[in-house]
N, CA, C and O of each residue as an XYZ file, in Angstrom:
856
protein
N      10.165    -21.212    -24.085
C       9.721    -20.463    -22.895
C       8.978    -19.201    -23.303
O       9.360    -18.560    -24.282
N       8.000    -18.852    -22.630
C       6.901    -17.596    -22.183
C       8.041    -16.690    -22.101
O       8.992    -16.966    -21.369
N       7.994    -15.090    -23.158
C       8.569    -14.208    -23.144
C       8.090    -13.540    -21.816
O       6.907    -13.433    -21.492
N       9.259    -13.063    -21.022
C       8.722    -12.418    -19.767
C       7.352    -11.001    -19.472
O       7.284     -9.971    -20.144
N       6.837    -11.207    -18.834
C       5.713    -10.058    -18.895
C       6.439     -8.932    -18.514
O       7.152     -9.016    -17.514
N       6.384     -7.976    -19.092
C       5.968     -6.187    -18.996
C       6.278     -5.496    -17.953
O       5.285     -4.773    -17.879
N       7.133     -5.115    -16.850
C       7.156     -4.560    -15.886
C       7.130     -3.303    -16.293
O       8.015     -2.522    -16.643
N       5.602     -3.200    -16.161
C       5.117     -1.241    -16.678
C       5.695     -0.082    -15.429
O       5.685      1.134    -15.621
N       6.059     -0.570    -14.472
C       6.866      0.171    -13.364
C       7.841      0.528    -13.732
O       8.178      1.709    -13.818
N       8.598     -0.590    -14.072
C       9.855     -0.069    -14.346
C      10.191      0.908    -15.404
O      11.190      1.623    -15.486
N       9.294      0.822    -16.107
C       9.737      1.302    -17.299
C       9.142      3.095    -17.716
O       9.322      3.955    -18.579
N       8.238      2.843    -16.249
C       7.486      4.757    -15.719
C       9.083      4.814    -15.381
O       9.890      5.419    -16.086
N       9.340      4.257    -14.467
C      10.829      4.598    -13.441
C      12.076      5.018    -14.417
O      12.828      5.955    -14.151
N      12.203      4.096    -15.727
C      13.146      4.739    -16.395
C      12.668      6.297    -17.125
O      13.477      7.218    -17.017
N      11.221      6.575    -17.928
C      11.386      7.846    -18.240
C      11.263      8.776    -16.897
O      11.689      9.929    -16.979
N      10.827      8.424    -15.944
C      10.835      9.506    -14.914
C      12.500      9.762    -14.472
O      12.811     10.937    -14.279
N      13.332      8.948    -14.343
C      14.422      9.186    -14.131
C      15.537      9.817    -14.894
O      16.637     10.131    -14.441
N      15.094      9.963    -16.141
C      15.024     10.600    -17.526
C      14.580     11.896    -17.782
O      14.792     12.418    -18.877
N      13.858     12.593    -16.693
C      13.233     13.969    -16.451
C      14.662     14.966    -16.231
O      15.613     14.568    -15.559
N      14.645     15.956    -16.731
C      15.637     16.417    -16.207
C      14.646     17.363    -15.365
O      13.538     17.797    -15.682
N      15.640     17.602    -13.810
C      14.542     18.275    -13.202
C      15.026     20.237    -12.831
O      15.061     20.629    -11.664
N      15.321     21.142    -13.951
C      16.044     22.165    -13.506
C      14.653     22.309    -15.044
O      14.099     23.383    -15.279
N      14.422     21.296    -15.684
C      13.572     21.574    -17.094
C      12.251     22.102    -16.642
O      11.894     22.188    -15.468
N      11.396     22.532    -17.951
C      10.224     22.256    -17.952
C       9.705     21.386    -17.967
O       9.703     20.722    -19.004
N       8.838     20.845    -16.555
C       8.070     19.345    -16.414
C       7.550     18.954    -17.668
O       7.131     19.801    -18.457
N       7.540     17.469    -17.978
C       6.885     17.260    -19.432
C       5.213     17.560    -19.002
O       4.683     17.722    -17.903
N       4.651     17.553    -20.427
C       2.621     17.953    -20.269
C       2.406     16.068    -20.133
O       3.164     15.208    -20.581
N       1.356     15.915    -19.506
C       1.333     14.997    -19.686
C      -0.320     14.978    -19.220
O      -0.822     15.468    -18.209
N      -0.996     14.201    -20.382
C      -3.020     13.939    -20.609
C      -3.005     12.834    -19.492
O      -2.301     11.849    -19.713
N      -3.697     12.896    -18.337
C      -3.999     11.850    -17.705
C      -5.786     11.294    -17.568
O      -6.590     11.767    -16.765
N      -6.062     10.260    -18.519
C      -7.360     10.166    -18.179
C      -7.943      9.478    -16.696
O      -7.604      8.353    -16.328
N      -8.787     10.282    -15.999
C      -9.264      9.870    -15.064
C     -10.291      9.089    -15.273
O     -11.093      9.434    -16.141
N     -10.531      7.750    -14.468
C     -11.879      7.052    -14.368
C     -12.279      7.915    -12.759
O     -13.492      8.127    -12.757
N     -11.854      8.252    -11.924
C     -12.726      8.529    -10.910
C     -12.115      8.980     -9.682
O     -11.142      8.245     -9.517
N     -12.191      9.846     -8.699
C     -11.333     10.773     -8.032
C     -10.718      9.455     -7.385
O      -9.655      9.156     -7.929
N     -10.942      8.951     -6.793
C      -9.994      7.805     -5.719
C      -9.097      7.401     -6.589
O      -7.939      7.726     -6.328
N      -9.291      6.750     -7.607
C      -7.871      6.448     -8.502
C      -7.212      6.954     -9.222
O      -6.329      6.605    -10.006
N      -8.011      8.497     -8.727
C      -7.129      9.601     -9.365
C      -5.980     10.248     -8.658
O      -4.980     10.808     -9.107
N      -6.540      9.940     -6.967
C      -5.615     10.081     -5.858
C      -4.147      9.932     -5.892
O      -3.356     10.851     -6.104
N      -3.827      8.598     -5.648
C      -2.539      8.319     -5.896
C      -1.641      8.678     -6.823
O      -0.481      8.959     -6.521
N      -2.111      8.704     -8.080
C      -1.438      9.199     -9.350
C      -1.063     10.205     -9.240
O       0.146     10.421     -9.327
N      -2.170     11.429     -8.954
C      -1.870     12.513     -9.092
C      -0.749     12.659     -8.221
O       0.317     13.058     -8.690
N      -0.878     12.338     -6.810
C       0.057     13.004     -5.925
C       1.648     12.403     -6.322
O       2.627     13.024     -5.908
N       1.806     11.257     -7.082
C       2.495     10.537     -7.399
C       3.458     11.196     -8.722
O       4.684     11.294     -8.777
N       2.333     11.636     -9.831
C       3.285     11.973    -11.158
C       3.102     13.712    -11.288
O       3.429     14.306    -12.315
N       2.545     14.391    -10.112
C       2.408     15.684    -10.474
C       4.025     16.065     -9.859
O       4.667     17.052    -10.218
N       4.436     15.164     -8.986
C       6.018     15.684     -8.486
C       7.097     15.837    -10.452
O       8.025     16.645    -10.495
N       6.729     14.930    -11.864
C       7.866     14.733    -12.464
C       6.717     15.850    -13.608
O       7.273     16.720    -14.279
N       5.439     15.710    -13.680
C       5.071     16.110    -15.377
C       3.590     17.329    -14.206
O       3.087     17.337    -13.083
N       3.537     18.204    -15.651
C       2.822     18.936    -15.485
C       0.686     18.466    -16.327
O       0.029     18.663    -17.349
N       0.619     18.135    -15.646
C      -0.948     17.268    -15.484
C      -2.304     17.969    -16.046
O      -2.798     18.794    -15.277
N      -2.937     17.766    -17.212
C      -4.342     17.847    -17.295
C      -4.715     16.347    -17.039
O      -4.130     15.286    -17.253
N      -6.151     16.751    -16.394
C      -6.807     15.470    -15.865
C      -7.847     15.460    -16.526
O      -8.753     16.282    -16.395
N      -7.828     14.224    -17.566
C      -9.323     14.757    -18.669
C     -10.481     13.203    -18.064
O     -10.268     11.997    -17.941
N     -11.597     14.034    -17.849
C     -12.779     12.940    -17.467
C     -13.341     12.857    -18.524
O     -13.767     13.892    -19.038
N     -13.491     11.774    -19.079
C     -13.837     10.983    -20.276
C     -14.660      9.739    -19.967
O     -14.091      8.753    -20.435
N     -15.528      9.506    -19.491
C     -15.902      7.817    -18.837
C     -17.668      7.994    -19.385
O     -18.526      8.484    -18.651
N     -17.970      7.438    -20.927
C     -19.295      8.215    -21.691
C     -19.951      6.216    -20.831
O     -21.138      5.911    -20.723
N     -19.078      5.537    -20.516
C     -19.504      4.388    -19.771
C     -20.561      4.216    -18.676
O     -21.478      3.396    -18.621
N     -20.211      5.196    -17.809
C     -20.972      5.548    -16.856
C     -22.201      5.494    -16.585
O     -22.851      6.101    -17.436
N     -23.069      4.865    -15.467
C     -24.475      4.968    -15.300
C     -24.926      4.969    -14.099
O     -24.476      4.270    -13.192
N     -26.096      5.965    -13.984
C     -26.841      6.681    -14.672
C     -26.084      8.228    -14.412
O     -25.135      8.414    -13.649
N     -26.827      9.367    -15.330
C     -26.261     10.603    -15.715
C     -25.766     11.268    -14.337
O     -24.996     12.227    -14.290
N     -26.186     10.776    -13.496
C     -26.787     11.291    -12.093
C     -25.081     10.849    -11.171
O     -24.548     11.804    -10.606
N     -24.607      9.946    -11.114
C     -23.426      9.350    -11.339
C     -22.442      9.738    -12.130
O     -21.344      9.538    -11.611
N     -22.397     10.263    -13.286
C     -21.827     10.811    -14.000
C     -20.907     12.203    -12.772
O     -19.869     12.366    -12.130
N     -22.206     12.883    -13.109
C     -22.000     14.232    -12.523
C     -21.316     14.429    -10.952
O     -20.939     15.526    -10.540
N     -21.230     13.165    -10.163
C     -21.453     12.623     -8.735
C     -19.936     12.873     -9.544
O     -19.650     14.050     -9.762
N     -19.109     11.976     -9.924
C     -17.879     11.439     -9.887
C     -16.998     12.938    -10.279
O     -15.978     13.312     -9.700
N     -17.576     13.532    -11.221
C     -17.165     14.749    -12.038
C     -17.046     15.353    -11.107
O     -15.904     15.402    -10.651
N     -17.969     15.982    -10.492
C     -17.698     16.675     -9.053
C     -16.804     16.288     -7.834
O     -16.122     17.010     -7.106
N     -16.973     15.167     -7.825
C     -15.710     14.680     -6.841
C     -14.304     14.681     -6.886
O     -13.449     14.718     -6.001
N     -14.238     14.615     -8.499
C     -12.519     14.785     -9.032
C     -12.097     16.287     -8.948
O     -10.988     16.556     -8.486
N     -13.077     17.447     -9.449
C     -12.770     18.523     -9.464
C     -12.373     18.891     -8.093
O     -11.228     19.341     -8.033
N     -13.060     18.816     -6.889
C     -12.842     18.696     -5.362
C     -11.677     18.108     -5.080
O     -10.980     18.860     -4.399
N     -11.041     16.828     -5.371
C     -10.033     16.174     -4.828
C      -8.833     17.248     -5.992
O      -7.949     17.878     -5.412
N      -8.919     17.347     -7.467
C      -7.506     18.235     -7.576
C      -7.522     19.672     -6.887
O      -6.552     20.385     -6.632
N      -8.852     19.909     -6.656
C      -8.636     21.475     -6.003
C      -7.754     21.409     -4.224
O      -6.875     22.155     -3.791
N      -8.195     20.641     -3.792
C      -7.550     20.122     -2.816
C      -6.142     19.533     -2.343
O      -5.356     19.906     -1.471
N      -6.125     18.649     -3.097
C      -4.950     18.337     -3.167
C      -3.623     18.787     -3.209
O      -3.302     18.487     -4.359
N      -2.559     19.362     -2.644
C      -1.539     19.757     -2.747
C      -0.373     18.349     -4.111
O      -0.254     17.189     -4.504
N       0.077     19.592     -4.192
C       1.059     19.372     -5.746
C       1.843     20.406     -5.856
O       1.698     21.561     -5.454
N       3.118     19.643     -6.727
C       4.148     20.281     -7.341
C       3.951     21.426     -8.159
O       3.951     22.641     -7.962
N       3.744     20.506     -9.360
C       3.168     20.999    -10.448
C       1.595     21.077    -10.979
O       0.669     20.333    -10.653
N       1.574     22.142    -11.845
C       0.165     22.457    -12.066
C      -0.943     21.334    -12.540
O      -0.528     20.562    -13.405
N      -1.986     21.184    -12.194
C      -3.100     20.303    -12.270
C      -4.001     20.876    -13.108
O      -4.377     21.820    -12.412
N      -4.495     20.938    -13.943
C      -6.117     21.174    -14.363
C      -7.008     20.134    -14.532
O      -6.551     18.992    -14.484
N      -8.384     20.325    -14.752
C      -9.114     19.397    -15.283
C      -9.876     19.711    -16.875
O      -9.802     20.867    -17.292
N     -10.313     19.070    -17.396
C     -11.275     18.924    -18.497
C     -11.968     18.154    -18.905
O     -11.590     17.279    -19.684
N     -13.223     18.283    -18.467
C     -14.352     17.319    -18.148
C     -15.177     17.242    -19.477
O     -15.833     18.224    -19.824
N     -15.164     16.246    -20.129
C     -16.335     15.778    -21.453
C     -17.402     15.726    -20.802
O     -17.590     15.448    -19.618
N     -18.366     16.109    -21.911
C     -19.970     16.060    -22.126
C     -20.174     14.307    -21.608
O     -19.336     13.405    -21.578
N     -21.680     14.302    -21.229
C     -21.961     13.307    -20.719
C     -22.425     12.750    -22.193
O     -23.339     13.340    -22.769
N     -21.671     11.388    -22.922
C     -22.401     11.298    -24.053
C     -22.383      9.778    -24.078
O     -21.276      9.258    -24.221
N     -23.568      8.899    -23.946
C     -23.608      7.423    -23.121
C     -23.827      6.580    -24.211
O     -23.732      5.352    -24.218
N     -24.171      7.428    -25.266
C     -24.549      6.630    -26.343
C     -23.077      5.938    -27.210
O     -22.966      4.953    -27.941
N     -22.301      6.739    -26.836
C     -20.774      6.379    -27.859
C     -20.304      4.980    -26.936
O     -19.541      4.191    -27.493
N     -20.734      4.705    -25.619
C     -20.054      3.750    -25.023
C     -21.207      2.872    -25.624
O     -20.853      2.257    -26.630
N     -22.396      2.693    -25.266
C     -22.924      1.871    -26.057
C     -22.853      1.344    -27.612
O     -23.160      0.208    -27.976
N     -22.403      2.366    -28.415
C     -22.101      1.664    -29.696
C     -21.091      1.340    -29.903
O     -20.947      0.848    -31.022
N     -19.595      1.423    -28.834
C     -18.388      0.716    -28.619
C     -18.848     -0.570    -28.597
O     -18.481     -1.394    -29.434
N     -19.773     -0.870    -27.539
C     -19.839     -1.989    -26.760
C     -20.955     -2.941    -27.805
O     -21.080     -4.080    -27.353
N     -21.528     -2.771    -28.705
C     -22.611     -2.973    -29.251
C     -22.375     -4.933    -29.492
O     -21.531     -5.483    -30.199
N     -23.405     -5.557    -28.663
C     -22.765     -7.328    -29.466
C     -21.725     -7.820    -28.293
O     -21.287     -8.966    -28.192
N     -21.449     -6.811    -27.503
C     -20.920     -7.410    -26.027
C     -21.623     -7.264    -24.614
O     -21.234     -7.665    -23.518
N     -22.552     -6.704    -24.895
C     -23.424     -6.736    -23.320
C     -23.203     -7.747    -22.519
O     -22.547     -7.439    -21.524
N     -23.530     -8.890    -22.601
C     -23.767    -10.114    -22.054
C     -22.613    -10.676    -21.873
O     -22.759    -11.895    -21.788
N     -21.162    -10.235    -21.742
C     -19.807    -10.687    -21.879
C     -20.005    -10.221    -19.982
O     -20.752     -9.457    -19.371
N     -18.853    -11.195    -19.577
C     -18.558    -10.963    -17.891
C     -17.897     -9.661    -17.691
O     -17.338     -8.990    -18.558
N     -18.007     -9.436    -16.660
C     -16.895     -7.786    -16.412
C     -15.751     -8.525    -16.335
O     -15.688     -9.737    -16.132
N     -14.808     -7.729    -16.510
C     -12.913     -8.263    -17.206
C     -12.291     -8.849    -18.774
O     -11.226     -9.275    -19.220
N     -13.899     -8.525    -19.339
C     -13.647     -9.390    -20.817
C     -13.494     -8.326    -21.803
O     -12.721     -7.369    -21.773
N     -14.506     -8.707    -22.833
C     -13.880     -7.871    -24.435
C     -15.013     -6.685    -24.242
O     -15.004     -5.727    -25.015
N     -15.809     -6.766    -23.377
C     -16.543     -5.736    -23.515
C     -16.208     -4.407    -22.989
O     -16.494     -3.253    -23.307
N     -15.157     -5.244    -21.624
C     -14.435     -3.349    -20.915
C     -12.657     -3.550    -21.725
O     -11.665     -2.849    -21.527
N     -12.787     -4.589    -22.507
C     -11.914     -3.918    -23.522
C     -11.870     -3.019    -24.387
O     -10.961     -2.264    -24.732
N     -13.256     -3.182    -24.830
C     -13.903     -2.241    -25.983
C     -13.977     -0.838    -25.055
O     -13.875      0.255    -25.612
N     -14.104     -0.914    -24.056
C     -14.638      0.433    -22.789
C     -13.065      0.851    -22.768
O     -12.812      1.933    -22.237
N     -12.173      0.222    -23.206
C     -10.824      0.892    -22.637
C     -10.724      1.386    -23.741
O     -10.529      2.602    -23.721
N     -10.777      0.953    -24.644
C     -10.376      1.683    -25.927
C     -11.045      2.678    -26.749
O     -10.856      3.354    -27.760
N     -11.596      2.537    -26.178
C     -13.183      4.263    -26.506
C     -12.104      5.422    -25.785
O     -11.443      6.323    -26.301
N     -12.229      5.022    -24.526
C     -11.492      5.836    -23.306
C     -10.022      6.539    -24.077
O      -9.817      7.629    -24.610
N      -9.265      5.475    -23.863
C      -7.856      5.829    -24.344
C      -7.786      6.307    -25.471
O      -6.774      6.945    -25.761
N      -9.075      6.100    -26.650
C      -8.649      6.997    -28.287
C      -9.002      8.216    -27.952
O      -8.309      9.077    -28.494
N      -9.790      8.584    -27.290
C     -10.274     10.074    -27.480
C      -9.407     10.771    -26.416
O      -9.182     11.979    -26.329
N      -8.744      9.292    -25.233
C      -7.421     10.845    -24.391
C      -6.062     10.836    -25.591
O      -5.265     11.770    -25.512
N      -5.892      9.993    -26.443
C      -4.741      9.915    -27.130
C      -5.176     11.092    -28.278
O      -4.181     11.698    -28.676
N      -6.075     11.411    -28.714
C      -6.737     12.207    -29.683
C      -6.373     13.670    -28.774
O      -5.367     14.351    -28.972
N      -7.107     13.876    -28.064
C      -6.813     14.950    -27.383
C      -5.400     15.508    -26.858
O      -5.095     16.700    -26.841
N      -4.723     14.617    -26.503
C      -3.176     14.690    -26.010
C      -2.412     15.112    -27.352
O      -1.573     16.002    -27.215
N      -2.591     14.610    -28.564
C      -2.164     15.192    -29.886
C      -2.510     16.692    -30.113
O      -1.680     17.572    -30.341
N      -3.635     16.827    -30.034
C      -4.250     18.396    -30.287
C      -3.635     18.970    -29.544
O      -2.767     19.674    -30.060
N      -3.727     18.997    -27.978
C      -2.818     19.613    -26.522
C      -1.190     19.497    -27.242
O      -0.397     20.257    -26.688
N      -0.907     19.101    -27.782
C       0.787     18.930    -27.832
C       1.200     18.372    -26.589
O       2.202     18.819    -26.031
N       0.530     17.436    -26.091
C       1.014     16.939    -24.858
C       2.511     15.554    -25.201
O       2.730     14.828    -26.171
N       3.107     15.709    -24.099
C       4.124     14.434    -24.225
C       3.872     13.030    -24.369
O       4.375     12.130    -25.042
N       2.801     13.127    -23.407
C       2.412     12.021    -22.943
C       0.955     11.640    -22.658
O       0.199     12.530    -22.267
N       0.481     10.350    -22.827
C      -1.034     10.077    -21.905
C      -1.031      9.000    -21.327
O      -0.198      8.159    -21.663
N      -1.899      8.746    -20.369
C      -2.054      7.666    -19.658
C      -3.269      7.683    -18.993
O      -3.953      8.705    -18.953
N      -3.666      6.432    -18.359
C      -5.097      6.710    -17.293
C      -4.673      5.859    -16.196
O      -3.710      5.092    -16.197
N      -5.538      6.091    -15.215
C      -5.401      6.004    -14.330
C      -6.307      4.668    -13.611
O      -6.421      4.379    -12.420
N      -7.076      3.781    -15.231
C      -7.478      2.668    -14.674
C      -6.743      1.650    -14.236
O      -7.398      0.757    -13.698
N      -5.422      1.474    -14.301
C      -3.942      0.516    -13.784
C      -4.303      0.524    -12.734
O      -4.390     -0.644    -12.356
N      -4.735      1.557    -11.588
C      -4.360      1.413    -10.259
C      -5.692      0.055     -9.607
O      -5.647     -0.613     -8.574
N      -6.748      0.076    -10.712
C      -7.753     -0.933     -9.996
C      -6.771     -2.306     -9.930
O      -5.798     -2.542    -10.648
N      -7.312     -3.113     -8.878
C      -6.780     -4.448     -9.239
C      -7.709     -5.335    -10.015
O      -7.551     -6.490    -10.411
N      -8.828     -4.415    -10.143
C     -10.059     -5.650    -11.026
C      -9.826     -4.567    -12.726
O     -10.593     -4.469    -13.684
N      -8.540     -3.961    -12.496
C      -8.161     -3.751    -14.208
C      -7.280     -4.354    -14.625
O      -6.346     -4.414    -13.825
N      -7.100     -4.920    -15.659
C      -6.081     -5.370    -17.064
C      -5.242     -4.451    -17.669
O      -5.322     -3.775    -18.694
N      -4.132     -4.630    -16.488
C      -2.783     -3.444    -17.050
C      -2.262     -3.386    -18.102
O      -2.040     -2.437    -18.854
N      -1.885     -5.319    -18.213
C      -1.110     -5.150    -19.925
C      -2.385     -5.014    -21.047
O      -2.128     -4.676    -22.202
N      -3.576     -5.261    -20.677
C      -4.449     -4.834    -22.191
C      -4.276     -3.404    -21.737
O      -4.887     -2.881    -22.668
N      -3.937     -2.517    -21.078
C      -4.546     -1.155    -20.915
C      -3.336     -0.756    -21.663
O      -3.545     -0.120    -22.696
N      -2.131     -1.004    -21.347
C      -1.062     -0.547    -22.141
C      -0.450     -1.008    -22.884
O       0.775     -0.888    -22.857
N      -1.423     -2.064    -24.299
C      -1.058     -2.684    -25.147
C      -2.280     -1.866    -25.974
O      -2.290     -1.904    -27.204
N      -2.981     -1.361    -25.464
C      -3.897     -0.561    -26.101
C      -3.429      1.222    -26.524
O      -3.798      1.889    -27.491
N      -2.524      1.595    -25.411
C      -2.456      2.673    -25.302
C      -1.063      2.579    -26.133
O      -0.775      3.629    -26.708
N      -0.049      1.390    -26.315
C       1.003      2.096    -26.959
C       0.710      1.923    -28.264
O       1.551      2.334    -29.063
N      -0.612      1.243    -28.830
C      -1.127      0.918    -30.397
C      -1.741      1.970    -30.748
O      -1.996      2.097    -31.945
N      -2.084      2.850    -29.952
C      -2.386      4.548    -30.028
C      -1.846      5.566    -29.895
O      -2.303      6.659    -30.231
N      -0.769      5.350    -29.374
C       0.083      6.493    -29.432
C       1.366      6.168    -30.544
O       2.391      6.805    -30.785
N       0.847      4.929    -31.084
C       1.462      4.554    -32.373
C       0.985      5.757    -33.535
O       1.544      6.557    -34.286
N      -0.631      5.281    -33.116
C      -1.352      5.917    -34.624
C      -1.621      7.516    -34.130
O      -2.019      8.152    -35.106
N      -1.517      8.464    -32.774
C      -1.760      9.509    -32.780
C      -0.743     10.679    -32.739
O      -0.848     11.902    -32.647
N       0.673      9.467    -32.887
C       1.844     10.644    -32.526
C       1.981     10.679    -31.258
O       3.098     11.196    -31.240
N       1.777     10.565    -30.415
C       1.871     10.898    -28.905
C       2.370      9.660    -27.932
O       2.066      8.482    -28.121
N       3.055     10.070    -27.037
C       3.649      8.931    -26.581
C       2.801      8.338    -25.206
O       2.197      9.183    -24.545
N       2.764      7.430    -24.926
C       2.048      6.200    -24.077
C       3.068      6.350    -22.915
O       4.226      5.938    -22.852
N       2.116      7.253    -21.748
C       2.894      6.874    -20.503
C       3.118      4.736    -19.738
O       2.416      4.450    -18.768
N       3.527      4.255    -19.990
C       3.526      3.401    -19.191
C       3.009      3.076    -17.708
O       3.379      3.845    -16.821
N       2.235      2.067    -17.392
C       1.503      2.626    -16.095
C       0.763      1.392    -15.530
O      -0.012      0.735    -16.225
N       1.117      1.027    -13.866
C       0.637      0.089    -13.517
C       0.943      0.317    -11.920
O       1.787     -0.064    -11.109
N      -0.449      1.320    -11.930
C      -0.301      1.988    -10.674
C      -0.515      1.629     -9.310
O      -0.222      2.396     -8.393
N      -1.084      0.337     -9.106
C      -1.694     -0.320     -7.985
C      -0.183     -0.933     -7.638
O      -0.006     -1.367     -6.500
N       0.817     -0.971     -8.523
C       2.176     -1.598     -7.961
C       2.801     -0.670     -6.772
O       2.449      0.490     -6.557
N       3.357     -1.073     -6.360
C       4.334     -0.098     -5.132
C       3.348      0.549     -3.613
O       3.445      1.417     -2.745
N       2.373     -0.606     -4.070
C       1.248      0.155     -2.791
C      -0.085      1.222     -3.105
O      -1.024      1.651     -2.434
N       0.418      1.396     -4.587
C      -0.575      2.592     -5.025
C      -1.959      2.607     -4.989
O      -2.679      3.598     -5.114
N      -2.477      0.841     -4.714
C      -3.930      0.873     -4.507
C      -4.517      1.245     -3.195
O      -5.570      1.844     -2.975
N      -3.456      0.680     -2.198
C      -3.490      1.354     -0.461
C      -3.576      2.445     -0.725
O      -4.538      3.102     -0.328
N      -2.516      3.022     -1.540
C      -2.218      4.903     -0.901
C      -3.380      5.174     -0.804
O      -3.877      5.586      0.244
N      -4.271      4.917     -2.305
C      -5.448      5.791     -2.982
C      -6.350      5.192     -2.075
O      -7.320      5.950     -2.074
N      -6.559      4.315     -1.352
C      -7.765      3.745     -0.366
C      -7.846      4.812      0.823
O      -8.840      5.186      1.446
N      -6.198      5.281      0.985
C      -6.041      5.777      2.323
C      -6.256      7.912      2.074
O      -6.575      8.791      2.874
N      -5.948      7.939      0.848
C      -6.205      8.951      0.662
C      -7.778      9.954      0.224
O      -8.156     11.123      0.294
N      -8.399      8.372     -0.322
C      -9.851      8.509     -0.159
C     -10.431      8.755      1.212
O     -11.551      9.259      1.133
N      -9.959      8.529      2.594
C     -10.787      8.285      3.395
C      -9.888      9.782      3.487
O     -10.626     10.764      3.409
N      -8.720     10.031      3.607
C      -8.626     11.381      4.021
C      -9.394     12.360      4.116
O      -9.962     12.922      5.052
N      -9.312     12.572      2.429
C     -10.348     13.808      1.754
C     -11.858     12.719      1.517
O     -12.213     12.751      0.339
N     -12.273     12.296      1.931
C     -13.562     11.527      1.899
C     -14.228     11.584      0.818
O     -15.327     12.087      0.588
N     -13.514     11.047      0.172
C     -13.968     10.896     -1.315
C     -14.739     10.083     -1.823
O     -14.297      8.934     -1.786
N     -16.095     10.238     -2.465
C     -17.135      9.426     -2.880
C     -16.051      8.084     -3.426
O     -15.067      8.230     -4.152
N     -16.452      7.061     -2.968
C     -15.911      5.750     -3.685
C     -16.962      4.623     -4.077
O     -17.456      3.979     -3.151
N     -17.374      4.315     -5.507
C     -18.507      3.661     -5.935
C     -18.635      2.577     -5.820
O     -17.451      2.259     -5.927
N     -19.199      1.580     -5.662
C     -19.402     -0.184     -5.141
C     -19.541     -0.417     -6.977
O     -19.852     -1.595     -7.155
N     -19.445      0.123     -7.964
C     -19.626     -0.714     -9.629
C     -18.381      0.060    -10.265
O     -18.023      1.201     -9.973
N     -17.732     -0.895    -11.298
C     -16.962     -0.093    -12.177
C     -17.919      1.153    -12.895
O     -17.402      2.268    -12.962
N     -19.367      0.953    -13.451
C     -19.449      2.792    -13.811
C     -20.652      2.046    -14.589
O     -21.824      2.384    -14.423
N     -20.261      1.004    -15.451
C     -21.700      1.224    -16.884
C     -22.817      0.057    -16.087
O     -22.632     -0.791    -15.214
N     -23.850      0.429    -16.749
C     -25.220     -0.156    -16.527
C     -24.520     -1.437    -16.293
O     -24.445     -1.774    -15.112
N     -23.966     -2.260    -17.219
C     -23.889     -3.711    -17.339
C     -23.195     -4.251    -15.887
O     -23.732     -5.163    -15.258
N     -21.737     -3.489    -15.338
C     -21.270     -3.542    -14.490
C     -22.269     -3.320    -12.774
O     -22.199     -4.033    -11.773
N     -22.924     -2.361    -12.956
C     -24.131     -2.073    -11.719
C     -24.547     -3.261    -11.402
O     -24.355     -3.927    -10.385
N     -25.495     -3.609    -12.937
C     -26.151     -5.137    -12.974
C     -25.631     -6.141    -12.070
O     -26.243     -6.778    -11.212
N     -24.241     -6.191    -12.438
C     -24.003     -7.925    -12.180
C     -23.413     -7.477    -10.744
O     -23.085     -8.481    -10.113
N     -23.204     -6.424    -10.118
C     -23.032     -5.950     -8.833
C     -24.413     -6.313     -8.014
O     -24.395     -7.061     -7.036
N     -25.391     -5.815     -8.427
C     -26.540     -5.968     -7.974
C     -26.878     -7.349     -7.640
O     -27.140     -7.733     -6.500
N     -26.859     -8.068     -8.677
C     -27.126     -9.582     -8.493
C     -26.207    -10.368     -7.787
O     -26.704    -11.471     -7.558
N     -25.053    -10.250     -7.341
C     -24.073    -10.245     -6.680
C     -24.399    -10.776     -5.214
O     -24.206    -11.816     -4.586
N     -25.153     -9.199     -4.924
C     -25.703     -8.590     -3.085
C     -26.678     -9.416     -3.477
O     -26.816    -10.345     -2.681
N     -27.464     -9.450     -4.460
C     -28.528    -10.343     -4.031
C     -28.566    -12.184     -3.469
O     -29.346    -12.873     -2.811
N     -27.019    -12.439     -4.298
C     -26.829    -13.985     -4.264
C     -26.377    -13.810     -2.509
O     -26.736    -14.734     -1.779
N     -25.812    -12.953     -2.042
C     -25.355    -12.809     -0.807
C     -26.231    -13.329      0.457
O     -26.134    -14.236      1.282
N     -27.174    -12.234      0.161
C     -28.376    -12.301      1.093
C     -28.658    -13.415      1.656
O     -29.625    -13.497      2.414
């Protein structure tokens, strides 16, 4: 028999229940892909850990988009009511590092090895950073899509917080309703929400998509 799959819920639920709460909240690196699925989380894990929100997504296209999303996240944590403290820290727009991740996978479908390679660009440089920060923990916040790959996201992230010292929040945020919340909390604060996951390749096959529609 098939060893049972991963319940990444449960296993947020055991260290969160594990918080002592009279303590200092743990730090915890959360990489954002984009204010709406940054929604839920935040309002969700800023009640147990104390939150930088690092935008990291060198995937993204065009620059113009970039800056669209960047701005929208800074707006939704300024907004947002929370426990505990929030910041952000937004990376340079640098498009070329996702392209030489991806280099020899263009032409792969969206859900394959190519936004595998896109997860793992992502997650080394928040696991890199979360080491430097002395943070507890990292995680992102691509779990909450349902067109993301939870267990590659956190079979990636605990093989990095293997090699960076830092520990791998567990995370599979679209469970418990979390993709509603963040739908419903987007329309609240009216939060830009994009029709492509982010890189050129993804736009593409969006595009051709609407066109087969027509």
């Amino acid at each position: 028999m098939p060893a049972p799959k991963p319940n990444y819920q449960l296993k947020l639920d055991e260290i969160i229940g594990n918080i002592d709460p009279d303590s200092e909240p743990p730090k915890l690196l959360l990489h954002s892909c984009c204010a709406p699925c940054s929604s839920y989380v935040l309002e969700y894990l800023s009640e147990y850990f104390s939150i930088t929100v690092f935008y990291y997504n060198p995937n993204i296209f065009p620059k113009e988009e970039y800056e669209h999303r960047t701005c929208e996240l800074r707006r939704l944590v300024g907004a947002l009511p929370v426990k505990n403290k929030v910041t952000v820290i937004a990376a340079e727009y640098t498009p070329e590092e996702f392209y030489e991740a991806v280099k020899g996978l263009e032409d792969i479908p969206e859900g394959g090895e190519r936004c595998f390679a896109c997860y793992r660009l992502r997650l080394e440089r928040t696991a890199q950073l979360a080491a430097e920060l002395g943070a507890d923990y990292f995680t992102t916040t691509l779990s909450i899509s349902p067109y993301k790959n939870a267990p590659k996201l956190n079979e990636i992230a605990e093989e990095l917080g293997d090699i960076y010292k830092v520990k791998a929040l567990p995370s599979d945020f679209k469970k418990r309703g979390g993709y509603k919340r963040s739908v419903e909390l987007s329309a609240e604060y009216g939060l830009y929400r994009q029709d492509y996951c982010g890189c050129v390749f993804s736009k593409r096959e969006r595009e051709q998509k609407n066109v087969l529609k027509k």
